[in-house]
C-alpha positions as CSV (number, residue, x, y, z in Angstrom):
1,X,29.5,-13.2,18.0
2,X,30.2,-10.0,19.9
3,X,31.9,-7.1,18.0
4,X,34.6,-5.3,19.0
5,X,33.5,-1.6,20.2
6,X,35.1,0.9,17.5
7,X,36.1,4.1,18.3
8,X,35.7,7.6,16.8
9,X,38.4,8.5,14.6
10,X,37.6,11.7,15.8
11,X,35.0,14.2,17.4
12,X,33.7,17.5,15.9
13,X,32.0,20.3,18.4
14,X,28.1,20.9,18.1
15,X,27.8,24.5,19.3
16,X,24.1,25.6,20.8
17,X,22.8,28.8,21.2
18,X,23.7,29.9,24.7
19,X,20.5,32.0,25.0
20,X,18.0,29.2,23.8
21,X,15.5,28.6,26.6
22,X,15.9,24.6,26.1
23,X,19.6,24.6,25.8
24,X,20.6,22.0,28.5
25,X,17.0,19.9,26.6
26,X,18.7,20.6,23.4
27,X,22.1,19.5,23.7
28,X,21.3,16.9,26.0
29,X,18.3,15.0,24.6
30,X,19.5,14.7,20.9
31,X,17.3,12.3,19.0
32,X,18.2,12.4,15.3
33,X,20.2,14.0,12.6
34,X,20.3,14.7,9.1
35,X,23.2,16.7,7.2
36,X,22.2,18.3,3.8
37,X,25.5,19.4,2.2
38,X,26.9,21.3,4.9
39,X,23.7,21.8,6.8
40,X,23.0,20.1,9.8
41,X,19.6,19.3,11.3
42,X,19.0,17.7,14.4
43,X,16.0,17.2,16.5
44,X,15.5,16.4,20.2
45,X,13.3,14.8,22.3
46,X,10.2,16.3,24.1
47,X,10.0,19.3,21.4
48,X,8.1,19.9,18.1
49,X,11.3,22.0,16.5
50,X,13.9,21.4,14.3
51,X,17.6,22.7,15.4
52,X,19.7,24.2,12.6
53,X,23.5,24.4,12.7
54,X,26.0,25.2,9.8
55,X,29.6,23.8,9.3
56,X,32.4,26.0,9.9
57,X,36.2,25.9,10.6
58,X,35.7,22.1,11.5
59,X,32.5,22.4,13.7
60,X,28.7,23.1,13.7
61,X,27.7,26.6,14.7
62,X,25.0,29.2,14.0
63,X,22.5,27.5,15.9
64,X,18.9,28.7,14.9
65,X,15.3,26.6,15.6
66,X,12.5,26.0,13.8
67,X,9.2,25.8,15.3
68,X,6.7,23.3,13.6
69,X,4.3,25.0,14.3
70,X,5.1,28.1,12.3
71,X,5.3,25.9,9.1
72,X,1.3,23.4,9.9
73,X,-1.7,24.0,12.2
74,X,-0.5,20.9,14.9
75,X,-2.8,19.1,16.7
76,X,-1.5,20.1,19.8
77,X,0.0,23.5,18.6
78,X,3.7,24.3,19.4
79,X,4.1,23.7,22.8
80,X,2.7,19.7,22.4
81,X,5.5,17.5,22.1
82,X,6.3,15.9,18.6
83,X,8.6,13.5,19.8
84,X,10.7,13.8,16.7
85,X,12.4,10.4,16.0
86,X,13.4,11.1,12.3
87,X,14.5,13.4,9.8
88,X,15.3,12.6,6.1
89,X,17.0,14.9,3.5
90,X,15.8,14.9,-0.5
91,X,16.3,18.2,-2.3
92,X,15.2,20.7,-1.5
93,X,12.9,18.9,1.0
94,X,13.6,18.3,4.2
95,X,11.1,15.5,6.3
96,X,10.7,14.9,9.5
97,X,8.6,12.3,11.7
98,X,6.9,11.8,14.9
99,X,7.4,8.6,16.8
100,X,3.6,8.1,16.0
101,X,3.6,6.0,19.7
102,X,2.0,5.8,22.8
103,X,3.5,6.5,26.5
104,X,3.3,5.0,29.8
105,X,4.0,7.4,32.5
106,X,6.8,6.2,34.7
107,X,7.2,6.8,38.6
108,X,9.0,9.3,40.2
109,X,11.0,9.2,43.2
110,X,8.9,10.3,45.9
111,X,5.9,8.8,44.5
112,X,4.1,6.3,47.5
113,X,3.7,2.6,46.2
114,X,-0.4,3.5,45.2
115,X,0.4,6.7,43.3
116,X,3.3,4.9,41.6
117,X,0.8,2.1,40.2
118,X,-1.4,3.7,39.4
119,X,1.4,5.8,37.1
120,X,2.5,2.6,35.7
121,X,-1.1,1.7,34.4
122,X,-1.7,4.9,32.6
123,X,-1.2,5.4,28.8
124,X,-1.0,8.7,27.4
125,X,-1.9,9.9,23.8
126,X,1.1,13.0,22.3
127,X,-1.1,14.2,19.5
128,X,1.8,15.7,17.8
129,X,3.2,12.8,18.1
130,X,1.7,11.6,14.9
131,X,3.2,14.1,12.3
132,X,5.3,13.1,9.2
133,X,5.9,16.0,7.0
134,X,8.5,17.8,4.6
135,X,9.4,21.5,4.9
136,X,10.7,23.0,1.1
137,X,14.0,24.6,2.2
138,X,15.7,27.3,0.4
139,X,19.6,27.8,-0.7
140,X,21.8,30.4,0.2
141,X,24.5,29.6,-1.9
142,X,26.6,32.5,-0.4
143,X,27.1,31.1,3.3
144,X,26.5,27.6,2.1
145,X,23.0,26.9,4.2
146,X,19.9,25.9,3.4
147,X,16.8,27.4,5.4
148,X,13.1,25.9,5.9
149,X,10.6,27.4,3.8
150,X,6.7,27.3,3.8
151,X,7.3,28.4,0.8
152,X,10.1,27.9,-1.8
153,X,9.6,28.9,-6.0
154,X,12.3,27.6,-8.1
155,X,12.7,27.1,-11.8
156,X,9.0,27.5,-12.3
157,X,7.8,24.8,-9.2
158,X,6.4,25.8,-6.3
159,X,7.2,23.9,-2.9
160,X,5.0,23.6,-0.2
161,X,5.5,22.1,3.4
162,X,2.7,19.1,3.9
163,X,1.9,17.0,6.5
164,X,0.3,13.3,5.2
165,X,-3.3,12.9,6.0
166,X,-4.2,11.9,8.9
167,X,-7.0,12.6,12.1
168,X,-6.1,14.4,15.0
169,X,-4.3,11.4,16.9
170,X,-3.6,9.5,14.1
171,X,-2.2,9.3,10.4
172,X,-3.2,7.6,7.0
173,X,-0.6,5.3,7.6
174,X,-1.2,4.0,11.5
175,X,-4.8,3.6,10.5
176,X,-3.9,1.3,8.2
177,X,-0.9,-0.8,10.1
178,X,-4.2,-1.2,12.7
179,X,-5.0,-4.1,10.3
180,X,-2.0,-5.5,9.5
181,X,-1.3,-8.9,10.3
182,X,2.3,-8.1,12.0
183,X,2.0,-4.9,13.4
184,X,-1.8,-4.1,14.6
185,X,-1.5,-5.7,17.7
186,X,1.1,-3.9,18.8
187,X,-0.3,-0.6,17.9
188,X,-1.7,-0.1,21.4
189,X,1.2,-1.0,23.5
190,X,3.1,2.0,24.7
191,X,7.1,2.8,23.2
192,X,9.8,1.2,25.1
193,X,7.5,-1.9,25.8
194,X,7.9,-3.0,22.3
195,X,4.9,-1.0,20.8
196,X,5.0,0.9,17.7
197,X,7.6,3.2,18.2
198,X,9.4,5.3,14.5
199,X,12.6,6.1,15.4
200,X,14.5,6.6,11.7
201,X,13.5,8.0,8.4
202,X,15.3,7.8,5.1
203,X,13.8,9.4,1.6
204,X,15.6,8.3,-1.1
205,X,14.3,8.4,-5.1
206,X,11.0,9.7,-4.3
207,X,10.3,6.6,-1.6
208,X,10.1,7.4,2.1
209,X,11.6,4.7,4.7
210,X,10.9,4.4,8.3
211,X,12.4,2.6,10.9
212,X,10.5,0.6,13.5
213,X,12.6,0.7,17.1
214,X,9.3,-2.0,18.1
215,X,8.0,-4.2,17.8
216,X,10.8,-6.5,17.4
217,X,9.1,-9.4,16.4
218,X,10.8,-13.2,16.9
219,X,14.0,-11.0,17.0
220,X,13.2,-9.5,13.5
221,X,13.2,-5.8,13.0
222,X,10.8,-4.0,10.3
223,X,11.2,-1.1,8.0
224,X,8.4,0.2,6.3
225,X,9.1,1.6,2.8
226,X,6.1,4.1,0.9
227,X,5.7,7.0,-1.6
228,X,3.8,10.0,-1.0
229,X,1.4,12.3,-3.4
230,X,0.3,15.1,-2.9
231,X,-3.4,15.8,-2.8
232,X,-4.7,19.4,-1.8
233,X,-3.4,20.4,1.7
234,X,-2.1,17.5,2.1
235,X,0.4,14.2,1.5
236,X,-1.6,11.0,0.7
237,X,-0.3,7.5,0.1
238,X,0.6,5.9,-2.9
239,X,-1.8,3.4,-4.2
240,X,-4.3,3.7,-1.4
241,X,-7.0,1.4,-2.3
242,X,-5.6,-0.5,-4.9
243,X,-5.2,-4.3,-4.9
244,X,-2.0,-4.1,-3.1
245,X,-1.1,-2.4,0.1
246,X,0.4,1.2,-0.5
247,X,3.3,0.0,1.9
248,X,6.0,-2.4,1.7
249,X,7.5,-4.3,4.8
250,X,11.3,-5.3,5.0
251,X,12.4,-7.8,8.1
252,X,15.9,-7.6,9.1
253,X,17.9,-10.0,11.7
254,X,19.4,-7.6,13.6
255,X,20.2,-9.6,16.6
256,X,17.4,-8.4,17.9
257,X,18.0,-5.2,17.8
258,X,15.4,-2.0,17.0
259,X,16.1,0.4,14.5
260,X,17.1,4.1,15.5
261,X,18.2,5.7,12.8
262,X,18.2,4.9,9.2
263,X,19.8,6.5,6.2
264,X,20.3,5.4,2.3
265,X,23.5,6.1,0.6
266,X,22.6,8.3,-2.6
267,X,25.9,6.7,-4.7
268,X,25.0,3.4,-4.0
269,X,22.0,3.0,-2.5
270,X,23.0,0.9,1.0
271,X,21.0,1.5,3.6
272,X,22.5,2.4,6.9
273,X,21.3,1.5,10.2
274,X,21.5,2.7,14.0
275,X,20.0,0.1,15.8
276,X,19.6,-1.0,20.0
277,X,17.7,-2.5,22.3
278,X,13.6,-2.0,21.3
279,X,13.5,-1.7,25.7
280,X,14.6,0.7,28.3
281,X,17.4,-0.4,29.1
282,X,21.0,-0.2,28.2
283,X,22.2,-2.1,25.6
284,X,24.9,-2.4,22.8
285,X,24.4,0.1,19.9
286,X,25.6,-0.9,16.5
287,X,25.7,0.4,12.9
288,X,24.6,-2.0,10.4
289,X,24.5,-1.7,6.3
290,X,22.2,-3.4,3.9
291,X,24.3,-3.6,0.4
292,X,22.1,-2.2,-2.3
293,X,19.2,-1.6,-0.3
294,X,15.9,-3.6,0.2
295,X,14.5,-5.3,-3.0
296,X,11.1,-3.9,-4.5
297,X,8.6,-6.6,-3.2
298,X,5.4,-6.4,-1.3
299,X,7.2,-8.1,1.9
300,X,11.0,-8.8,1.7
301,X,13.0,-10.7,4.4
302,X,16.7,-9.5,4.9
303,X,19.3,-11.7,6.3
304,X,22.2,-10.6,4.9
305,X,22.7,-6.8,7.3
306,X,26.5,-6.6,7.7
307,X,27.4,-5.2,11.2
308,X,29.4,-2.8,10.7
309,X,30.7,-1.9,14.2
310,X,29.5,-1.5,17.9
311,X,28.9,2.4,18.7
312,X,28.7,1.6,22.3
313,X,27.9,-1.2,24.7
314,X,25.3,-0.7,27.4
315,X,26.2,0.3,30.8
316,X,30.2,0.7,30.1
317,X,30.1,4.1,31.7
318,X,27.0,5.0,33.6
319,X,23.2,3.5,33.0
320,X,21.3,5.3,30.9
321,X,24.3,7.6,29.6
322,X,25.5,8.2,26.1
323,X,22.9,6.6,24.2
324,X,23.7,6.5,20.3
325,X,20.6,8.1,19.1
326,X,21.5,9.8,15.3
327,X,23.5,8.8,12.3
328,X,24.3,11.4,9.5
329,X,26.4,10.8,6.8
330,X,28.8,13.3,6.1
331,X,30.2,15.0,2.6
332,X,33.6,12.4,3.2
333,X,31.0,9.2,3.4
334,X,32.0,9.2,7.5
335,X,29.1,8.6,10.2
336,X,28.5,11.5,12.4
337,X,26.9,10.1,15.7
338,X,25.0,12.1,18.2
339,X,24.1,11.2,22.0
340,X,21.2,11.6,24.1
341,X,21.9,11.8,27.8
342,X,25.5,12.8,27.3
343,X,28.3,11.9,29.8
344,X,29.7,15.0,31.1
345,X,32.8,14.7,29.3
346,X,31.1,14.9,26.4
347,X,29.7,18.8,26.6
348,X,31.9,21.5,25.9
349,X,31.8,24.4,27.8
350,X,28.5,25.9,28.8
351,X,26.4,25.2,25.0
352,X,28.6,22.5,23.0
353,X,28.5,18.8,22.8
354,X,31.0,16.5,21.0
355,X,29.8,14.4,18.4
356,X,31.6,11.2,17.6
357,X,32.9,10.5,13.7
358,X,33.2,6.9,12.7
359,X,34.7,5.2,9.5
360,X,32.3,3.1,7.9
């Protein structure tokens, strides 16, 4: 049954720095978000940085970026896209993740029918792309913001920003979904054709959960659920090479939906869910809520997701517009929704962008 489209009970303004040299990228490309008290961190596509804006009188302003590669020695170094599909909030940490996918290269207009092929058929390899990390962040308790750290001391620990283990195109975990009987053969098929694509991470009591926007398998989405030690430089897996896999899988019936964004409640422990269509195309975008969260088993299939309520539904305005990308969850328990490929209604003068601000 198709749900009725809800709409925003209201909108707050995201205001950009007008001199940032991405700023039409920025506010128009928005691919995740995570608030933090009244902290809010948002990523966008094509970039390895993090955006930083602060709550005041009712909107979020004081726009200042992080570059990734002033916190890790990237593969690709800072101007190599990351791709960031997912950012996750545990004090004082905050994590981020690549999409950890592959890209097919896409026609343009122009292109004769030969060139365009031969576009079609090529695959391309983002090593940033295959990053998943957590930055310490320090607390300014003054102006109410917190600030990535490499470094942050407090109460006698010592915080450092890690990356997990991994090669130069790959990471501790995608070496090991490359044997795993639902996932490995999708590992070399590009995003948006229902490859492995992350899009969503959650960190909640020390375990770190990703969202899968592909593959969608038999209509069944996957999150991936793990904890993290460190080791060294670096994050490693929890029970690598024990009996059991380090990672546990959780199927949910979706209606065959992907997962782009995924949060968990820290009162209760419900787990929250932006999910749309795996493909490129446009599609109906809807929140969904798993009560309690996933059980703690090896493999765990979910058919009780409530749907919550339809963001958007594909196409209503124009294709490819307003695409539901981020869900944070605000002080008040409310959704905060951001767009990639805003309609034009939605900026705000020549740096802002309304965000949408649903009840749950």
């Amino acid at each position: 049954m198709k749900m009725k489209r809800r709409d925003p009970v209201r909108q707050v303004k995201l205001v950009f720095n007008k001199n940032h040299k991405k700023l039409e990228d920025v506010r128009g490309e928005l691919s995740t978000s995570v608030l933090a008290d009244r902290t809010l961190f948002l990523a966008y596509d094509e970039s390895s940085a993090i955006e930083r804006l602060l709550e005041q009188d009712g909107a979020f302003t004081k726009h200042k970026s992080f570059e990734l590669a002033e916190f890790f020695d990237l593969p690709d170094g800072g101007e190599g896209e990351m791709d960031i599909e997912g950012l996750a909030w545990e004090e004082p940490y905050l994590w981020f993740t690549g999409s950890m996918s592959l890209k097919r290269n896409t026609p343009e207009e122009g292109d004769d029918d030969a060139t365009g092929a031969e576009k079609l058929q090529t695959i391309g390899v983002d090593k940033n792309r295959f990053s998943l990390g957590r930055i310490p962040c320090q607390y300014d308790a003054k102006k109410g913001k917190w600030t990535p750290k490499k470094k942050v001391k407090s109460n006698g620990e010592v915080y450092r920003a890690m990356l997990l283990e991994g090669g130069s195109d790959s990471t501790v975990l995608t070496e090991l979904l490359s044997t795993d009987p639902h996932i490995s053969r999708f590992m070399n098929i590009p995003c948006k054709d229902n490859g492995f694509d992350i899009e969503g991470l959650a960190v909640f009591a020390g375990r770190i959960f990703i969202g899968l926007r592909g593959p969608v398998i038999g209509g069944w989405a996957i999150v991936l659920e793990f904890g993290v030690h460190e080791h060294g430089d670096f994050l490693h897996l929890d029970g690598r090479g024990h009996r059991d896999k380090p990672y546990r899988k959780h199927f949910l019936k979706l209606a065959g939906m992907g997962i782009r964004e995924i949060n968990v409640e820290n009162k209760t422990g419900d787990v929250l869910i932006l999910a749309g269509p795996t493909m490129d195309l446009d599609g109906t975008i809807s929140a969904w809520c798993i009560r309690g969260g996933f059980p703690k088993r090896e493999v765990s299939i979910c058919h009780e997701a409530e749907r919550l309520y339809d963001v958007t539904y594909g196409g209503q305005h124009a294709y490819g517009k307003d695409k539901a990308e981020g869900m944070a969850i605000m002080r008040d328990g409310m959704h905060l929704v951001v767009y990639d490929s805003p309609l034009p209604d939605r900026l705000v003068g020549k740096s802002g962008v309304w965000a949408d601000v649903f009840h749950p």
